[in-house]
N, C-alpha and C positions, 0 to 999 in steps of 0.2 A: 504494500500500500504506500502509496507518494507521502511524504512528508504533510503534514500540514503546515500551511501559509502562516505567517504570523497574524494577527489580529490590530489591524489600524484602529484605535483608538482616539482618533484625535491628534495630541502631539504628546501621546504614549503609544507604544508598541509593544504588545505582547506575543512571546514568542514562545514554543513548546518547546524547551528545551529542559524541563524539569516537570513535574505536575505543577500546575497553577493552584492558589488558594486562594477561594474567594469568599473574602469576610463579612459575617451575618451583620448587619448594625439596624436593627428592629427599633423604631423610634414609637411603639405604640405600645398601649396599656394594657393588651392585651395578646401578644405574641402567646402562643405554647410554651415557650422555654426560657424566655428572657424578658416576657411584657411588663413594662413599668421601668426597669431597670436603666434605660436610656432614652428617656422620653421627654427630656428636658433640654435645652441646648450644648450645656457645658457638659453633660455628661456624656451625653452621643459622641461628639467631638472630642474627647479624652478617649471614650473608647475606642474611636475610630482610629489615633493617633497612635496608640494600645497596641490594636490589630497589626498598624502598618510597620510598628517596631517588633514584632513579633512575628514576623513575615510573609504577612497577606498582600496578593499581589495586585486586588482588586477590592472595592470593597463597596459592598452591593446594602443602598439604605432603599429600607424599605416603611411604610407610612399605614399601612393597609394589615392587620392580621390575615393570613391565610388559614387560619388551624383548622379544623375540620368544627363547622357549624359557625362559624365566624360570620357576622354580616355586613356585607358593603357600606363603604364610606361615600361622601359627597366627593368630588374631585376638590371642593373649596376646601375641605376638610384634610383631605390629603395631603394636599400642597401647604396648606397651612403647617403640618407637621415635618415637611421632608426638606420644604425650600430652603427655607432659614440654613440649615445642613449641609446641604451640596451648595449652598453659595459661601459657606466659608471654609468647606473644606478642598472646593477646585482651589483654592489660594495655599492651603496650609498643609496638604498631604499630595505625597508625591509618585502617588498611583492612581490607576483608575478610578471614577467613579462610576459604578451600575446603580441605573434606578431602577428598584421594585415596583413594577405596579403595569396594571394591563387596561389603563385609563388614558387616552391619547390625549387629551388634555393635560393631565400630569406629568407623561412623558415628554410631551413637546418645550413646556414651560421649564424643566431640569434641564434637560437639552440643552437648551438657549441660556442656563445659567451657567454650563459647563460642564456636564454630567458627562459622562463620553460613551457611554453604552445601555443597552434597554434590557430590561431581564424581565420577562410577557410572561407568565403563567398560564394563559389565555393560549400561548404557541400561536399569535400572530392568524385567530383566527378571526380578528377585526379588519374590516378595508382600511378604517382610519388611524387603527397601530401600525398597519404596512405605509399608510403614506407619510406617516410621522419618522420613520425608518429610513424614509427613502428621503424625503426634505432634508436631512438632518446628517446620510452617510455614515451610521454608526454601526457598529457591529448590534446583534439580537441575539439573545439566549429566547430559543422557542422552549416552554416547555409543554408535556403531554399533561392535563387534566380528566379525570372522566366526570363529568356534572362542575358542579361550582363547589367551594369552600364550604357554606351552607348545608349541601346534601352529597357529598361526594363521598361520603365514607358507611351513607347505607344502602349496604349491601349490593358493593359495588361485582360486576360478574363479568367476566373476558371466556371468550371460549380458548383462546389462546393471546395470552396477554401481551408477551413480548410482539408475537406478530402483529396484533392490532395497533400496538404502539408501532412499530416501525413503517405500515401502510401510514398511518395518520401524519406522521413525522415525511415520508414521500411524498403526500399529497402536498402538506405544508411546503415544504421545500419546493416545490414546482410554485406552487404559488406565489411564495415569496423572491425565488427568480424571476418571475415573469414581473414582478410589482418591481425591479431594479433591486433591493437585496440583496450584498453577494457574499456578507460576512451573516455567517450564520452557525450559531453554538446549538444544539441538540441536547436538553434534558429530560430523560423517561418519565421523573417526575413521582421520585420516593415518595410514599404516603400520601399520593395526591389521588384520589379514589382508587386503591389499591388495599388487599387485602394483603397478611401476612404473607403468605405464600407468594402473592404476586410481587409482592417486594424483593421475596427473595431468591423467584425465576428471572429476576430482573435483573439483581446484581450478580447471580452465575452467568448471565448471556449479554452481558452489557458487551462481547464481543460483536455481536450481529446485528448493531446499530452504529457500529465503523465502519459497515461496507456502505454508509451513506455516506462517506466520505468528510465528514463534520466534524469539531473539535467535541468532546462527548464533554457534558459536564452531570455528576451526579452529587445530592446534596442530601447524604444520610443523617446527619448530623442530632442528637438525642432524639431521633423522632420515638413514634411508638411504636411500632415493629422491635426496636430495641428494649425496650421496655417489657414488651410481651414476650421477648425470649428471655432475658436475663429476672424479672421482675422489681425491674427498678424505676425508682421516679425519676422525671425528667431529666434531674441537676446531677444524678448518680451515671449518665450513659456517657460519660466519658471512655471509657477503655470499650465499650459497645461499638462506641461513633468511630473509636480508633479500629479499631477491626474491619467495624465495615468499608471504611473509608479505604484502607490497605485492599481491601478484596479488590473496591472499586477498580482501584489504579491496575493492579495486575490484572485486573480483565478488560480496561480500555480506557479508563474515565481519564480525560488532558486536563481537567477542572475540579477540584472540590468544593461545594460550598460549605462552611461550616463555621460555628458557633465557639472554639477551642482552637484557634491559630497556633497558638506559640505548642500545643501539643502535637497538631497535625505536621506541622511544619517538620518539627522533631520525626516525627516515625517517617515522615515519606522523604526525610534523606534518608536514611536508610532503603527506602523502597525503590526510593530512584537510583540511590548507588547499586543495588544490586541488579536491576534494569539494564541499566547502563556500562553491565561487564559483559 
């Protein structure tokens, strides 16, 4: 398989030559794993600062809970929580910014603050996400959803789950080339209407979503699939997140998203050096 391209960001460039880590910074009251905790300005922005000394290569703010039964925000709402954020961290940290959120309104107005990439949980199955992408020339993390945050987690059913995800991620992908698109990240989309099982037919085959030729990004990070196997609460999935994340990388994933930088960081030298003999 050809190399993958590096990722034009704006006037950052990311380049596969290590696993990427792309750092959680949940700026709302109600995340899963961190809500409350940086929801204030100086505390986001300390985290953030945190992250990037810690070794995240990217670091992706988000304004909107996704957890499973979570309910949509106003875009005014949004932006009100995320802007402040990305417009003083495009000045003060010396990575990427990815914006959270699959509201073209929100993404467009980040954008234009400085933002330099989009992370859709929606996988860019709006016209007005795709033209917001395309005005703007930034790379997209599509990722795979089944239903919405609200109802995605009852009794979600795939006849074959990796296949349906990689047709949907096809079809996306055509579409998103034809809309001008040409940087495009691929994520399956852990926990996002998936049942245990399907989480973790996902992370054994996360090979057979490289033949789309894309940078793969996967974001296990304390969800609950980890929880269900070990029986631990959220703030305990530390060595969980570390495992799964290691599985990621050896089965394909270029991206991590997670919650625990300076720990991922740590194991995936190791994973990458041994990659890389």
């Amino acid at each position: 398989m050809s190399p993958l391209a590096p990722l034009i960001c704006k006037e950052h460039t990311l380049r596969f030559e290590k696993t990427l880590i792309m750092g959680i910074l949940n700026v709302t009251p109600d995340s899963f794993s961190d809500g409350g905790r940086f929801n204030t300005l100086d505390t986001a922005i300390g985290h953030a600062k945190k992250m990037v000394a810690d070794g995240a290569d990217i670091i992706d703010i988000g304004g909107e809970s996704s957890r499973p039964g979570s309910e949509p925000l106003s875009e005014e709402e949004e932006l009100g929580r995320v802007l402040p954020i990305v417009t003083r961290l495009v000045r003060e940290i010396p990575v990427p910014i990815s914006i959270d959120t699959y509201k073209p309104g929100v993404a467009d107005v980040c954008l234009r603050a400085g933002a330099h990439l989009m992370n859709d949980i929606t996988g860019l199955t709006n016209p007005a996400m795709r033209k917001v992408a395309t005005d703007h020339d930034v790379p997209v993390v599509m990722m795979h959803m089944l239903g919405t945050p609200k109802v995605m987690q009852q009794d979600p059913v795939y006849q074959d789950v990796v296949g349906e995800i990689t047709t949907f991620f096809q079809r996306q992908l055509k579409i998103a080339k034809k809309a001008g698109i040409s940087q495009l990240v691929i994520d399956p989309g852990i926990g996002f209407g998936k049942t245990l099982e399907h989480n973790l037919l996902i992370l054994k085959h996360l090979d057979t979503f490289k033949t789309l030729g894309c940078p793969l990004l996967v974001g296990p990070s304390r969800k609950s699939f980890i929880g269900t196997i070990t029986g631990l609460s959220v703030n305990e999935r530390i060595e969980g997140t570390l495992a799964a994340v290691t599985m990621a990388v050896l089965n394909g994933a270029d991206i991590v998203r997670v919650h625990d930088v300076k720990e991922c960081r740590r194991a995936l030298q190791v994973v990458d050096a041994v990659r890389g003999v």
